[in-house]
MARKOL-512403 format. One record per residue: x, y, z of N, C-alpha, C in turn. Coordinates in Angstrom, 1 decimal. Example, Ala and Ser with C-alpha at 12.3 -4.5 7.8 and 13.67 -1.06 7.14 Angstrom:
REM residues 2
+--------+--------+--------+--------+--------+--------+--------+--------+--------+
:    npx :    npy :    npz :   capx :   capy :   capz :    cpx :    cpy :    cpz :
+--------+--------+--------+--------+--------+--------+--------+--------+--------+
:   13.2 :   -5.7 :    7.8 :   12.3 :   -4.5 :    7.8 :   13.2 :   -3.3 :    7.8 :
:   12.8 :   -2.2 :    7.1 :   13.7 :   -1.1 :    7.1 :   12.9 :    0.0 :    7.9 :
+--------+--------+--------+--------+--------+--------+--------+--------+--------+
This chain:
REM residues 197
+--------+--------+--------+--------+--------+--------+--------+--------+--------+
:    npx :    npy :    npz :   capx :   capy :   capz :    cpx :    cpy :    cpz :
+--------+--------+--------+--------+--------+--------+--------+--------+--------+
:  -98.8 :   34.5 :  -14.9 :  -98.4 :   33.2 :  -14.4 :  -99.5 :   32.2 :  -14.4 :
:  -99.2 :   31.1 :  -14.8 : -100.6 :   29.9 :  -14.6 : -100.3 :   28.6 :  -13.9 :
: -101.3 :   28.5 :  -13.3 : -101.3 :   27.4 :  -12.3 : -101.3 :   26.1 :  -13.0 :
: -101.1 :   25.3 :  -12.2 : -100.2 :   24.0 :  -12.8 : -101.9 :   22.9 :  -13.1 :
: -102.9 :   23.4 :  -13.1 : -104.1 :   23.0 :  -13.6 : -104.1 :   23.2 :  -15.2 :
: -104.2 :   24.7 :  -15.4 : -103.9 :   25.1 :  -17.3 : -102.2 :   25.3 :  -17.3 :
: -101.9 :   23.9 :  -16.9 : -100.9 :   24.0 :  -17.5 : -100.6 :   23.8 :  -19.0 :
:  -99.7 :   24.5 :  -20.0 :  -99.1 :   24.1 :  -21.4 :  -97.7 :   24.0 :  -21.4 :
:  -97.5 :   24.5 :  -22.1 :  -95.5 :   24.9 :  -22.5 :  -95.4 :   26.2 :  -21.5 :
:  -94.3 :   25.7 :  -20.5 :  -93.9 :   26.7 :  -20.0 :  -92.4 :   26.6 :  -19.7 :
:  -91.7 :   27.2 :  -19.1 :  -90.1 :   27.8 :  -19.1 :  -89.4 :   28.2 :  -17.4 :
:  -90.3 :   28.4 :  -16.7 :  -90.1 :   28.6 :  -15.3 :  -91.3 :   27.9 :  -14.5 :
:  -90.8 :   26.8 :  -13.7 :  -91.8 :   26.1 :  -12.6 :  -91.6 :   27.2 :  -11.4 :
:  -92.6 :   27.3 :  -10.5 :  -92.0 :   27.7 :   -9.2 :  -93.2 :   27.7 :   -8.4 :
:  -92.9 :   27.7 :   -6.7 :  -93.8 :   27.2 :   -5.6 :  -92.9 :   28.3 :   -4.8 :
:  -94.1 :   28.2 :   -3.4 :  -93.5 :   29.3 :   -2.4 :  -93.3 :   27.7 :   -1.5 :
:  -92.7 :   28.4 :   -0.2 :  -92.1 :   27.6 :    0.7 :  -91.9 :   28.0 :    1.8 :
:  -92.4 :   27.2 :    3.1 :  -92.5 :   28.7 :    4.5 :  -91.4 :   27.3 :    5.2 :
:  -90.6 :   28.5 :    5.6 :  -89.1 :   27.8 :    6.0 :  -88.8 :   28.7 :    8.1 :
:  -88.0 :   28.3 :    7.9 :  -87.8 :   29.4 :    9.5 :  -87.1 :   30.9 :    9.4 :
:  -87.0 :   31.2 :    8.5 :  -86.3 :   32.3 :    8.0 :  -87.7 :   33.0 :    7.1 :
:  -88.7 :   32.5 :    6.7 :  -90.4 :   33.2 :    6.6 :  -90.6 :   32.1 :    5.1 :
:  -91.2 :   32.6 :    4.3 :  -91.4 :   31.8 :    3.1 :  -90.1 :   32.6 :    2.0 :
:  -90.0 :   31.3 :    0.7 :  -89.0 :   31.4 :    0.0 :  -90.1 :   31.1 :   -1.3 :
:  -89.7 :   31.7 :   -2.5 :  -90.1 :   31.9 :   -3.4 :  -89.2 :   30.7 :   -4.7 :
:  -89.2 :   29.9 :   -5.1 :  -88.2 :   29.0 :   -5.6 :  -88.7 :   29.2 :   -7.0 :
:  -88.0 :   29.4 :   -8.1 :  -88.1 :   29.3 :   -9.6 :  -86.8 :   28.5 :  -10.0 :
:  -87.6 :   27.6 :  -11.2 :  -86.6 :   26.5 :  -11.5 :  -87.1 :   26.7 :  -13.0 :
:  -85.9 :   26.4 :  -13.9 :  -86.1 :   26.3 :  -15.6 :  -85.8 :   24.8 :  -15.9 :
:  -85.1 :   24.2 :  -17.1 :  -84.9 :   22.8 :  -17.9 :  -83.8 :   22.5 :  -17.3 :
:  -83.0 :   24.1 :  -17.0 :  -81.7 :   23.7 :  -16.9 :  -81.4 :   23.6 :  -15.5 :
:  -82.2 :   24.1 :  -14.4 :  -81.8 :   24.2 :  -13.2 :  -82.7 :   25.0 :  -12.1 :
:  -82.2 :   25.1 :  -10.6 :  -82.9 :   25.9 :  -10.2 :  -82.2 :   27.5 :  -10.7 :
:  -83.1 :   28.5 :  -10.3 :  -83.1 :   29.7 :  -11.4 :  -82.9 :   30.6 :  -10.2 :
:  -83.8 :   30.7 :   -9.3 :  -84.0 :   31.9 :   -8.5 :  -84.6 :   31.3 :   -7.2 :
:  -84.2 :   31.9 :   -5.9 :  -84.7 :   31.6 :   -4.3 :  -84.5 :   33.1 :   -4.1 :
:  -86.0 :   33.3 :   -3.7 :  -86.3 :   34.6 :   -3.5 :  -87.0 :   34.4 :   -2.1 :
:  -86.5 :   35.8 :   -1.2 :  -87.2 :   35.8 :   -0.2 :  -88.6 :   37.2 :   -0.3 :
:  -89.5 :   36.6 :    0.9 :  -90.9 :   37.6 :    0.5 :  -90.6 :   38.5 :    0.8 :
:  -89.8 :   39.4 :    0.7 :  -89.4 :   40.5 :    1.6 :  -88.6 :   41.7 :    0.6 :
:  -88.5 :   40.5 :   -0.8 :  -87.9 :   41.3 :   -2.0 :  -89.4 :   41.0 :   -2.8 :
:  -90.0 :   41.0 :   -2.6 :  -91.8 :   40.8 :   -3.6 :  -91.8 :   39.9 :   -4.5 :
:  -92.5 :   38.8 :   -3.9 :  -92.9 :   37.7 :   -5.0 :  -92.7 :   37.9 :   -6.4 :
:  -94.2 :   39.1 :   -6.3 :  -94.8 :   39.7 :   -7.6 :  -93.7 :   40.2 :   -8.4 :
:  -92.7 :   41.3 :   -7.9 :  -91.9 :   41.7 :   -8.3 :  -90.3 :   40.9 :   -8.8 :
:  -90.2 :   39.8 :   -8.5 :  -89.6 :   39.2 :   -8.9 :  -89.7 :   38.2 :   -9.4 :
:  -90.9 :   38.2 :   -9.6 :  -91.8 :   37.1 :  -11.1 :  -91.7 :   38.1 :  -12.2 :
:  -91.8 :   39.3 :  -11.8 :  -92.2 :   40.3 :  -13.2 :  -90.7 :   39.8 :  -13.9 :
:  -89.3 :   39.8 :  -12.7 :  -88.2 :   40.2 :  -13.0 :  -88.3 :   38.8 :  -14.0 :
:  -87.9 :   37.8 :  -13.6 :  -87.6 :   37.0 :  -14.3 :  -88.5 :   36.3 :  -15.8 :
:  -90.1 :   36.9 :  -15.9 :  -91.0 :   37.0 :  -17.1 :  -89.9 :   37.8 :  -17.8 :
:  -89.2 :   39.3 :  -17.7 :  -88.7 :   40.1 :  -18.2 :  -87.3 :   39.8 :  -18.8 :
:  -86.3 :   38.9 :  -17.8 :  -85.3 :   38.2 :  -17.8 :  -85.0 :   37.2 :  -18.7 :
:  -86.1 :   36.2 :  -18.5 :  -85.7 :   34.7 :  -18.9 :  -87.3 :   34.7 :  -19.5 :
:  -88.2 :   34.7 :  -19.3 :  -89.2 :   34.2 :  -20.1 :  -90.4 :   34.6 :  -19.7 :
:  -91.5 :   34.9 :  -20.1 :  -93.1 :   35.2 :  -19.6 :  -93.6 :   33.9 :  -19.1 :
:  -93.1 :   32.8 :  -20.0 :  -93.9 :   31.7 :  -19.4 :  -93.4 :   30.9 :  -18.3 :
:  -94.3 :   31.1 :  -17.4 :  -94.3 :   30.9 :  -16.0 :  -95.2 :   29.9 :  -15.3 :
:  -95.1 :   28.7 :  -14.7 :  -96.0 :   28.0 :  -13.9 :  -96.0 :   27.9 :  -12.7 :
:  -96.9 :   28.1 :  -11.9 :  -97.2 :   27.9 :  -11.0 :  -97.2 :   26.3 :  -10.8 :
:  -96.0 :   25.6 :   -9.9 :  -96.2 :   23.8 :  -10.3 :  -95.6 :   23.7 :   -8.8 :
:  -96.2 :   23.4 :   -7.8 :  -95.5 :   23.2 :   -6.6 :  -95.0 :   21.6 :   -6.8 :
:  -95.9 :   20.6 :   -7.5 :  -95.1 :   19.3 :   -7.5 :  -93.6 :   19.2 :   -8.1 :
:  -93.9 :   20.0 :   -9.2 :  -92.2 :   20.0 :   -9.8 :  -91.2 :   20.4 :   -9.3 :
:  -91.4 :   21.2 :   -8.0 :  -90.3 :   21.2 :   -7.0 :  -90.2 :   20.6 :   -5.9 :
:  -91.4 :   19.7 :   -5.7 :  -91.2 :   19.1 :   -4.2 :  -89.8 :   18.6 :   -3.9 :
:  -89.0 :   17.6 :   -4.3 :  -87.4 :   17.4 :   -4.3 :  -86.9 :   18.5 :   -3.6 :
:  -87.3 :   19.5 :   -4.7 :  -86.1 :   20.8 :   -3.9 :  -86.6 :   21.0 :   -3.1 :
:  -88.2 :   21.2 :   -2.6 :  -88.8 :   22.0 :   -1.4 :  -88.0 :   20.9 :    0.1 :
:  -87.9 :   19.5 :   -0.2 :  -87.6 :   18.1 :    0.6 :  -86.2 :   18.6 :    0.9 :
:  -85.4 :   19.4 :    0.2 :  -84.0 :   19.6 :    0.6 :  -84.2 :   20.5 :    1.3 :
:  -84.5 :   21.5 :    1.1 :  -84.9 :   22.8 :    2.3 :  -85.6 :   22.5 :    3.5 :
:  -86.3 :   21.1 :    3.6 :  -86.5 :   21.0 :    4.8 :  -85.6 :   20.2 :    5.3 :
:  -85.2 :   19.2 :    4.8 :  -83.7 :   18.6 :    5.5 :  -82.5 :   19.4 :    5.5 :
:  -82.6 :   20.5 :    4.8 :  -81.2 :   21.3 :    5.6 :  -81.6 :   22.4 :    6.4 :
:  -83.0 :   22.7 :    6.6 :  -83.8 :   23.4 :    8.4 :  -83.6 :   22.6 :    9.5 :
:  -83.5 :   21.2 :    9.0 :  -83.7 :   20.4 :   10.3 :  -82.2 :   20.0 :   10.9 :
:  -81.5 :   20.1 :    9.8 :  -79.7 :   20.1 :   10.0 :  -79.3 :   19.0 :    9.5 :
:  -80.5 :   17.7 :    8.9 :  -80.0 :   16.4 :    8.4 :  -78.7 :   16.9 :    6.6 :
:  -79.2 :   18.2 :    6.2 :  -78.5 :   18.4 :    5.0 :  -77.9 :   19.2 :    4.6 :
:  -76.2 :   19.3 :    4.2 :  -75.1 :   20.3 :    4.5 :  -75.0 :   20.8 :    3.6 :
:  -75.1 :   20.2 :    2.1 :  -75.4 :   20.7 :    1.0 :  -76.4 :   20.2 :   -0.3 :
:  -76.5 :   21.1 :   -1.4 :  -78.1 :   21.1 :   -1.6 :  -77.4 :   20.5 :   -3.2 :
:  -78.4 :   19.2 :   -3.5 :  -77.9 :   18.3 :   -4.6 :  -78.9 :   19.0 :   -5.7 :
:  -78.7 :   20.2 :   -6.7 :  -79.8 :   20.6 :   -7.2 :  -78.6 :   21.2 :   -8.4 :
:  -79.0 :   20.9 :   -9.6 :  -78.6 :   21.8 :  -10.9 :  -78.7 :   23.3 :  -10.7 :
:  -77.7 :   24.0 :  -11.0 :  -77.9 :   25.6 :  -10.9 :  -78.0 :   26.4 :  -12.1 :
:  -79.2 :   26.9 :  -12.5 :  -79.2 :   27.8 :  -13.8 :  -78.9 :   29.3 :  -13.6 :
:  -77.6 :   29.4 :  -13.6 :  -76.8 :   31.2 :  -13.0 :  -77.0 :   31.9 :  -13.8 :
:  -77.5 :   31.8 :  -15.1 :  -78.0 :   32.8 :  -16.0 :  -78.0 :   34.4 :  -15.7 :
:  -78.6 :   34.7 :  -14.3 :  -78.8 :   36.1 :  -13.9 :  -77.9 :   36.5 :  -13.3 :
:  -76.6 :   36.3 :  -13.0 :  -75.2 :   36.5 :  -12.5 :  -74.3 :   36.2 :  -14.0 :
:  -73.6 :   37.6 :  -14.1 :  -73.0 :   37.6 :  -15.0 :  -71.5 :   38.1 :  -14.3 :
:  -70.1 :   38.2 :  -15.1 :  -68.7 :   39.1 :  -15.0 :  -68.7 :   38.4 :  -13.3 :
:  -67.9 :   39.4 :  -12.7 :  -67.3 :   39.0 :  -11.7 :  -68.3 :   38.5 :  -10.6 :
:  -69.5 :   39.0 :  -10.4 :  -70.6 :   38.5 :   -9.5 :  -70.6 :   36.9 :   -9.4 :
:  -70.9 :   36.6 :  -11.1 :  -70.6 :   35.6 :  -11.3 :  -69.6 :   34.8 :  -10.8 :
:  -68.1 :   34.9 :  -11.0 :  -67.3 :   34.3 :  -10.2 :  -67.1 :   34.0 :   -8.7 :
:  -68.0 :   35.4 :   -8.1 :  -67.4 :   35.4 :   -6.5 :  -68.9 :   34.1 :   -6.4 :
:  -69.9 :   34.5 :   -7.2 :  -71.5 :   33.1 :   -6.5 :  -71.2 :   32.1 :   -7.0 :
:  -70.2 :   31.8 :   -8.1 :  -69.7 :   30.1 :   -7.9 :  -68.5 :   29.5 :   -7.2 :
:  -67.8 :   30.6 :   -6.5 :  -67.1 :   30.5 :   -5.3 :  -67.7 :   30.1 :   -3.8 :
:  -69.1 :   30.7 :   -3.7 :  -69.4 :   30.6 :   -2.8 :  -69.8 :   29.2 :   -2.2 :
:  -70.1 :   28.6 :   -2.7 :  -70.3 :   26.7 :   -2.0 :  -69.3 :   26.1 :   -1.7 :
:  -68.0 :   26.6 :   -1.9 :  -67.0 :   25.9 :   -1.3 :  -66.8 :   26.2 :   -0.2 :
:  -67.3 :   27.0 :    0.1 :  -67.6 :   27.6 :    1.9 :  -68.0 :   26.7 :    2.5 :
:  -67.5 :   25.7 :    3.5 :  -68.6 :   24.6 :    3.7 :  -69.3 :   24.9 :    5.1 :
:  -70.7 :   24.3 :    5.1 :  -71.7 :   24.2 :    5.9 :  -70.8 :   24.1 :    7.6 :
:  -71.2 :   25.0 :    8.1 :  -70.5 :   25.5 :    9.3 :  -68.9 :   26.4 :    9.7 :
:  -68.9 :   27.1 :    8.5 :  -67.7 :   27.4 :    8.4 :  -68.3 :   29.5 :    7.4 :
:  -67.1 :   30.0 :    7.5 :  -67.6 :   31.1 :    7.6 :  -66.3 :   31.5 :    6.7 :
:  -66.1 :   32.8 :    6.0 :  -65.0 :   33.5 :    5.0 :  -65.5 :   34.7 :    5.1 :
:  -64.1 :   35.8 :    5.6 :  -64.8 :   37.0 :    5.1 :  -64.7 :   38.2 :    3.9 :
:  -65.8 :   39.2 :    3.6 :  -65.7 :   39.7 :    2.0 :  -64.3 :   39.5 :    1.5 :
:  -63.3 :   40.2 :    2.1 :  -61.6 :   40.1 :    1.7 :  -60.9 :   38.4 :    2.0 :
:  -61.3 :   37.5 :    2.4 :  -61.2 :   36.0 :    2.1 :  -61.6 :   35.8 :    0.8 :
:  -62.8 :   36.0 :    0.4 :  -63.7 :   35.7 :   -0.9 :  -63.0 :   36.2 :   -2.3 :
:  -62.6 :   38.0 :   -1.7 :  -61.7 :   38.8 :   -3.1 :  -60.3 :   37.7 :   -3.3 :
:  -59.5 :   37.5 :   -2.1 :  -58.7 :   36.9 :   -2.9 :  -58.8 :   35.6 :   -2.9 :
:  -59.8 :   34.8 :   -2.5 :  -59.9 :   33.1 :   -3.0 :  -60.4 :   33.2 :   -4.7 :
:  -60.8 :   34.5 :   -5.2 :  -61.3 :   34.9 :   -6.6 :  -60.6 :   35.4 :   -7.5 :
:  -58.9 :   35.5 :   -6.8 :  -58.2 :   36.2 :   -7.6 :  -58.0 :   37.7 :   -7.3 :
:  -59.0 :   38.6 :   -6.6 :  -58.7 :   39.9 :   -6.6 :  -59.1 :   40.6 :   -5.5 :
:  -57.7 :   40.5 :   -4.6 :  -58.0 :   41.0 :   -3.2 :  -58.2 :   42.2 :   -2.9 :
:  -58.3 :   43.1 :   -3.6 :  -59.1 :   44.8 :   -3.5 :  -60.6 :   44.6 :   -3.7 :
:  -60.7 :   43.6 :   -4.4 :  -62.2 :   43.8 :   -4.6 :  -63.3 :   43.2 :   -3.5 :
:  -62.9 :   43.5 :   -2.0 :  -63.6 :   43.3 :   -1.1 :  -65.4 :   43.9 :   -1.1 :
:  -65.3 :   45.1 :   -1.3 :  -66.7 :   45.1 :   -1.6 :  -67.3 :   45.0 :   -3.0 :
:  -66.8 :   44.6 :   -3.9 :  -67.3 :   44.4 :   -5.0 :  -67.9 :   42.7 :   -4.9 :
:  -67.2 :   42.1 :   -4.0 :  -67.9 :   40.7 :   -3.3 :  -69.3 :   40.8 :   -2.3 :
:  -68.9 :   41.7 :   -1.8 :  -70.0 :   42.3 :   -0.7 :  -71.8 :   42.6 :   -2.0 :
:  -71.4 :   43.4 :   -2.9 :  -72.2 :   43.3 :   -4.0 :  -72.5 :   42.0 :   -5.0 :
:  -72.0 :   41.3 :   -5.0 :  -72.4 :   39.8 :   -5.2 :  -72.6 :   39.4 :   -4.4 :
:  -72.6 :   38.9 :   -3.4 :  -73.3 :   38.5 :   -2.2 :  -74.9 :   39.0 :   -2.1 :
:  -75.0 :   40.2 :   -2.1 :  -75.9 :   41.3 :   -2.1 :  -77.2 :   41.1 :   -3.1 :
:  -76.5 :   40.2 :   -4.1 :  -77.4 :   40.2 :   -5.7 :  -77.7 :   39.1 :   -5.9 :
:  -77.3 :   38.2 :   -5.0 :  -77.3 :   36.7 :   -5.3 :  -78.2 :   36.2 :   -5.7 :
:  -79.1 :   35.4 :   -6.7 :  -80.0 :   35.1 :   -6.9 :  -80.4 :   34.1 :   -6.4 :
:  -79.6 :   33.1 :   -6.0 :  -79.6 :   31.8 :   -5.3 :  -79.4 :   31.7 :   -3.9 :
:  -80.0 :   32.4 :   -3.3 :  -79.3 :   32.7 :   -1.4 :  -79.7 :   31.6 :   -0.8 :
:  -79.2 :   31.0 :    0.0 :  -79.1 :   29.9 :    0.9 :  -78.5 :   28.5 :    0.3 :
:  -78.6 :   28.5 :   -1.0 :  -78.2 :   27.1 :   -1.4 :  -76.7 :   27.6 :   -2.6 :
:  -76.7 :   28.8 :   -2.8 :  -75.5 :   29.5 :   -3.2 :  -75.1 :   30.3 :   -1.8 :
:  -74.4 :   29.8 :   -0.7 :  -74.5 :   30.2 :    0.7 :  -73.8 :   31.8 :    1.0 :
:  -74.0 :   33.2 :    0.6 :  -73.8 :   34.3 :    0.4 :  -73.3 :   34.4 :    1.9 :
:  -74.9 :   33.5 :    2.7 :  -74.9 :   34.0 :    4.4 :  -73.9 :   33.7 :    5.0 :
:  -73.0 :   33.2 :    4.3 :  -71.7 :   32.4 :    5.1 :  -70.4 :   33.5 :    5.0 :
:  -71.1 :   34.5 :    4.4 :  -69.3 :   35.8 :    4.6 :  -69.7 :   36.8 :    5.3 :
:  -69.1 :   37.4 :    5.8 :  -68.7 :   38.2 :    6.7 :  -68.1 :   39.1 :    7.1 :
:  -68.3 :   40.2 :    7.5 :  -67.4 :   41.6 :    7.2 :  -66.0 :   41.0 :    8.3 :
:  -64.5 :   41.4 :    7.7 :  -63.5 :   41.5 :    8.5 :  -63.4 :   41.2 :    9.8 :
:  -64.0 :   42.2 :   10.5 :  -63.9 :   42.5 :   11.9 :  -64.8 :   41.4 :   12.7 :
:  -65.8 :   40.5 :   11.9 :  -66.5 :   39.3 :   12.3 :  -68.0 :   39.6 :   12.5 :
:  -68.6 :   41.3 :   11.8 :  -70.2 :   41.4 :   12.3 :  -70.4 :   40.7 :   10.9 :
:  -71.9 :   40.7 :   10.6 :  -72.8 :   40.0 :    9.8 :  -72.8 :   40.6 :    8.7 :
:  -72.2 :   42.2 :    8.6 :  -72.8 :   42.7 :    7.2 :  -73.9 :   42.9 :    6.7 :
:  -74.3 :   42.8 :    5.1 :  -76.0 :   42.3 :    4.9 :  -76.5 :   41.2 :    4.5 :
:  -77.3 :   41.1 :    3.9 :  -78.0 :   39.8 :    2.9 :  -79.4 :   40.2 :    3.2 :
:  -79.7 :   39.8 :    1.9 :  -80.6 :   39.9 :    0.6 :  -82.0 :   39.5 :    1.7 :
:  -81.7 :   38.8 :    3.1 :  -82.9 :   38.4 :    3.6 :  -82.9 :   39.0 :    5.3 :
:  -82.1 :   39.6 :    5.0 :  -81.9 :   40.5 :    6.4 :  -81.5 :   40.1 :    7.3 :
:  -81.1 :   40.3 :    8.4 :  -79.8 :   39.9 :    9.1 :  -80.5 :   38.9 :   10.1 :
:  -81.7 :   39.0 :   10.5 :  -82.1 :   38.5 :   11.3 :  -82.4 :   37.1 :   10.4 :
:  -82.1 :   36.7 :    9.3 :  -82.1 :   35.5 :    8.6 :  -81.2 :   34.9 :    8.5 :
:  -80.1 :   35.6 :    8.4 :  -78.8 :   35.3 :    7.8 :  -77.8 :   35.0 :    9.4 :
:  -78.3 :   35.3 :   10.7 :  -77.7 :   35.3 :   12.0 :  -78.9 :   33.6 :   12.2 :
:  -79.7 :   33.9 :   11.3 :  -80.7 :   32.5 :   12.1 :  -80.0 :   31.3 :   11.4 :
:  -79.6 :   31.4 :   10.2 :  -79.0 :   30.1 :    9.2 :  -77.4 :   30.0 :    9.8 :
:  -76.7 :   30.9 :   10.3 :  -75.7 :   31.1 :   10.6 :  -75.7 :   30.1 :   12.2 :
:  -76.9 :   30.4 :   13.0 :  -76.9 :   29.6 :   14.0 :  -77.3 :   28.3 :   13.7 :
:  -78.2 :   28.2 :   12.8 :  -78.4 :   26.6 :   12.4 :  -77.8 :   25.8 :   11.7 :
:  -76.3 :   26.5 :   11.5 :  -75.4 :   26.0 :   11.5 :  -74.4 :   25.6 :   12.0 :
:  -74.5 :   26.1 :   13.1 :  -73.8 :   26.0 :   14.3 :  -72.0 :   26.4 :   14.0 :
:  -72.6 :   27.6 :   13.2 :  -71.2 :   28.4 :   12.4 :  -71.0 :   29.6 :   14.0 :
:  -69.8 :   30.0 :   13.7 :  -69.2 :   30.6 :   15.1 :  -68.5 :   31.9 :   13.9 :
:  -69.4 :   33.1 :   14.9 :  -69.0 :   34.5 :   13.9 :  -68.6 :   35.4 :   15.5 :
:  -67.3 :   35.8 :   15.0 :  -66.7 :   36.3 :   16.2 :  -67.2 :   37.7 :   16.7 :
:  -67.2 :   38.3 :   17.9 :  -67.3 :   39.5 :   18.3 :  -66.5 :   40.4 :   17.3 :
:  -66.8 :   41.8 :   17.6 :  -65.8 :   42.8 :   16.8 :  -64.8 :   42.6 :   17.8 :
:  -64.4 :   42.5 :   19.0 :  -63.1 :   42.6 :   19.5 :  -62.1 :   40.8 :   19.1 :
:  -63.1 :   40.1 :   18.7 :  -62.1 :   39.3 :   19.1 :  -61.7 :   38.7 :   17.8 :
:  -62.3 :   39.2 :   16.5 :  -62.1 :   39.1 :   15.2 :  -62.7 :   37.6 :   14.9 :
:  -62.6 :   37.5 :   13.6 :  -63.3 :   36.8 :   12.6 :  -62.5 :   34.8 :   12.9 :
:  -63.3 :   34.4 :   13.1 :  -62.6 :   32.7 :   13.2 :  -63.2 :   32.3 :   12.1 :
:  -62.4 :   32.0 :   11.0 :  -63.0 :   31.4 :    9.3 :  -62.7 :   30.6 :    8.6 :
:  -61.0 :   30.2 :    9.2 :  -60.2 :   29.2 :    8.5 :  -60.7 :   28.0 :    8.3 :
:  -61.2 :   27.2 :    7.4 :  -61.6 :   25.8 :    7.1 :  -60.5 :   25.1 :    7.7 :
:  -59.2 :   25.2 :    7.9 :  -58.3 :   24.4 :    8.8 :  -58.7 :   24.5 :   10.2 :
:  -59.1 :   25.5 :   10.7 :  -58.8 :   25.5 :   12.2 :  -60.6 :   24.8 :   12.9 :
:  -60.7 :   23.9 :   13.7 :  -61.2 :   23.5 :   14.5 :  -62.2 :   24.7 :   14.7 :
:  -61.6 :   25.5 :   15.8 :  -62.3 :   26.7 :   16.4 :  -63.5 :   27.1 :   15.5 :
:  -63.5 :   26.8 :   14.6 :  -64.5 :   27.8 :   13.4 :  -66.0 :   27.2 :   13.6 :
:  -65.8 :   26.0 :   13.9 :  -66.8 :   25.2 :   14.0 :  -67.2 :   25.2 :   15.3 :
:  -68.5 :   25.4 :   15.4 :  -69.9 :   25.4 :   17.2 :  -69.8 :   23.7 :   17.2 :
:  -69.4 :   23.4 :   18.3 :  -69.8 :   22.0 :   18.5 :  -71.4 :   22.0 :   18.5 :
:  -72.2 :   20.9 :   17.9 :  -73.7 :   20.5 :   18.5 :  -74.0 :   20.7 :   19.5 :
:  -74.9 :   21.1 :   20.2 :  -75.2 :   20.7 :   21.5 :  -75.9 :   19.9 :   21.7 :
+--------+--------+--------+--------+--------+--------+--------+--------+--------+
């Protein structure tokens, strides 16, 4: 990777980013942002991925994403509900692909769970094969994965660990029900939504 001093012709810009959920790894190509990686899946190792993926040539360019970095802090601070950024999905392919460009229609304080997702995709058996796209997401937080939900209303997983995915979830002032009292998800119903305090 080279730093944005020797810079030449390269194919992937990317900067880290320390957010409230720890630092984020952002790679962005011509066509879009590419990859939001958290430190917890290895920098290193998911630079190797995408040298191997998409291209060797790699820059280290923090200006070239400031924009994007400027959205992630206005949607930390709650000023921004969704993220105005080109998406290059390249590394989601077949049905993953389908369920992660489903997933932004989920709107910012509002919650779906894996078996909402299968059949808003067309295929309501395939609840955990959503759970596995969610899982793989390459784009987590701005392709919003952390917004589904297992059935019964607990957290499931995600790619940045629960304790990240319960933090964005509250900075959303999204409402994820007990296991007794099941899942509140409907974009129609009021209830779904935490008033501000």
């Amino acid at each position: 990777m080279s730093n944005q001093t020797d810079a030449g012709t390269f194919d992937i810009a990317c900067r880290t980013i320390d957010t409230p959920v720890g630092r984020l790894l952002l790679a962005q190509t011509g066509r879009g942002l590419l990859r939001v990686a958290y430190e917890r899946e290895g920098f290193d190792e998911v630079l190797q991925e995408l040298s191997r993926r998409v291209s060797p040539r790699i820059l280290h360019s923090p200006s070239r994403l400031d924009g994007l970095a400027a959205q992630f802090d206005e949607y930390f601070a709650g000023d921004r509900h969704r993220f105005d950024v080109q998406l290059d999905q390249r590394l989601s392919t077949g049905f993953r692909h389908k369920v992660q460009q489903y997933l932004p229609r989920i709107d910012y304080g509002f919650t779906h769970s894996y078996k909402q997702v299968a059949e808003k995709v067309g295929n309501p058996a395939a609840a955990r094969a959503v759970g596995a796209a969610c899982a793989t997401n390459p784009l987590p937080i701005v392709v919003p994965c952390h917004r589904v939900l297992r059935s019964d209303g607990g957290l499931g997983g995600y790619v940045g660990g629960l304790d990240a995915k319960s933090t964005l979830l509250t900075s959303e002032h999204a409402r994820w029900a007990t296991r007794t009292a099941g899942p509140q998800t409907s974009r129609e119903d009021p209830t779904t939504r935490q008033p501000s305090a």
